[in-house]
C-alpha positions in Angstrom: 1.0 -57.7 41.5 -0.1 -54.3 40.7 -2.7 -53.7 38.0 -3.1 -50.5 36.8 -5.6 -49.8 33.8 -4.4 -47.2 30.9 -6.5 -45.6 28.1 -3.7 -45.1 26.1 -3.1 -47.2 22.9 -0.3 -49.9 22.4 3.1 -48.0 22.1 5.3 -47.9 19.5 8.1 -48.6 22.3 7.2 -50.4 25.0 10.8 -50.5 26.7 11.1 -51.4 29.5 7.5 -53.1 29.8 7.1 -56.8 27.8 3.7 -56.9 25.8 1.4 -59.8 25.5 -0.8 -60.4 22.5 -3.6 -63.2 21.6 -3.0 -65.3 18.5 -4.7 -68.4 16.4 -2.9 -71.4 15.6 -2.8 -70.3 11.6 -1.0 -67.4 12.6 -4.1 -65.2 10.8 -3.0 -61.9 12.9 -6.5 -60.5 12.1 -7.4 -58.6 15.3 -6.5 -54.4 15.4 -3.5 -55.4 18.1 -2.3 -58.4 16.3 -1.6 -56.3 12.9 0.1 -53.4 15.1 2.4 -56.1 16.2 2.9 -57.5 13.5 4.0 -54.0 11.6 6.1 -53.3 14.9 8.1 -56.4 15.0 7.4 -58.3 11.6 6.1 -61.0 14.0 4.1 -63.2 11.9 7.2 -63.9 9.9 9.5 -64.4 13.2 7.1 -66.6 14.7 6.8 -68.6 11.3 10.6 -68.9 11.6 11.5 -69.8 15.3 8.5 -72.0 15.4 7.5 -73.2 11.6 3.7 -75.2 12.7 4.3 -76.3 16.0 2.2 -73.4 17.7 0.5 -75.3 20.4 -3.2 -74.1 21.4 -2.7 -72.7 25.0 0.8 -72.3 25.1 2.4 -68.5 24.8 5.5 -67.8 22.9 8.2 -65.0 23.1 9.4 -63.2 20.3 11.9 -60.0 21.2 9.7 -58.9 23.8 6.0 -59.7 22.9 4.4 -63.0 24.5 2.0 -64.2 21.6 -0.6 -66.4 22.9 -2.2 -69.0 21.2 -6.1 -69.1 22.7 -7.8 -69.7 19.7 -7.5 -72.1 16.7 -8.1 -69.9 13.7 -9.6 -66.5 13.2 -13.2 -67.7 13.6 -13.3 -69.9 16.5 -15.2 -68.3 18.8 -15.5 -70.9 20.9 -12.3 -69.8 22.1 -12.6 -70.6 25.5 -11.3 -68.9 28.7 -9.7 -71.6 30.1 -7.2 -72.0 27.1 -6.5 -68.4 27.7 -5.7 -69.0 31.4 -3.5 -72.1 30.1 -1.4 -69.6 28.0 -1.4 -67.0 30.7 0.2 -69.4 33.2 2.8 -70.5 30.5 3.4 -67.0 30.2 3.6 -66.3 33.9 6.4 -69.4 34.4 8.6 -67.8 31.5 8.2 -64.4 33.2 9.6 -65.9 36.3 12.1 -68.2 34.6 13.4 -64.8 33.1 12.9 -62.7 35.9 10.3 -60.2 33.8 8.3 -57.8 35.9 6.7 -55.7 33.4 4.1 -56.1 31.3 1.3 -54.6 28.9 -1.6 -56.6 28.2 -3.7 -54.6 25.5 -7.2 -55.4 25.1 -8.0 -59.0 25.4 -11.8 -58.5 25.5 -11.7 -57.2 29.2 -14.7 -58.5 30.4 -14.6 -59.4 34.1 -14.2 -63.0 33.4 -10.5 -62.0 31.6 -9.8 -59.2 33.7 -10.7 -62.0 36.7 -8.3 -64.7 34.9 -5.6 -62.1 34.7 -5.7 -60.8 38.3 -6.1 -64.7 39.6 -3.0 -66.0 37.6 -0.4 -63.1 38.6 -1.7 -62.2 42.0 1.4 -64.0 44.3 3.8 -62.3 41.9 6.4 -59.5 41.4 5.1 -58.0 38.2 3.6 -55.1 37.3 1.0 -54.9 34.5 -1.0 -52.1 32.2 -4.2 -53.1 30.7 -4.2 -50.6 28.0 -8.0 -50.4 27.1 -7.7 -49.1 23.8 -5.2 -49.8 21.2 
């Protein structure tokens, strides 16, 4: 794996790279990166329509090329725990292999160690390059 860190924001193209996002289950979109994906791809009404309410807590979903993960259960659960994050980043990780997908940009996640930790611990044996972009 190589981890590089970025201070530039989330970009309007992200070709070739594959971008990963946090979501709630009730598909609120309310963070800063959530609504930029959502005006990039329309996603809240794509994910409505591939997936209707079967969003499962911990699981990550692929929509064009944006992993949304599913780590919290609405907007203001902030229990959201790390270990559901880790649960949706391994999901992501086996649909990266499964697809053979070796680039990716993770903007801001909350980055404290303990995320920064997950992400390094669940991607380390593999072939993938990722961007932390730090602001977005």
């Amino acid at each position: 794996m190589k981890l590089t860190k970025t201070c530039a924001g989330l970009p309007a193209s992200s070709h070739p790279f594959y971008i990963c996002h946090c979501i709630t289950h009730d598909y609120a979109l309310d963070t800063k990166v959530a609504r930029r994906i959502d005006e990039l791809y329309n996603m809240r009404e794509k994910l409505k329509h591939f997936y209707g309410d079967s969003l499962e807590y911990g699981e990550a979903y692929l929509v064009d090329n944006v992993f949304n993960l599913v780590a919290k259960i609405d907007f203001m659960d902030i229990e959201g725990a790390y270990d559901v994050l880790e649960e949706a980043l391994y999901d992501m990780r086996y649909q990266m292999r499964e697809s053979m997908i070796t680039k990716l940009i993770i903007p801001k996640l909350g980055y404290e160690a303990p995320v920064e930790l997950i992400i390094a611990d669940v991607f380390e044996d593999m072939d993938v390059e990722i961007v932390l972009c730090v602001e977005v």
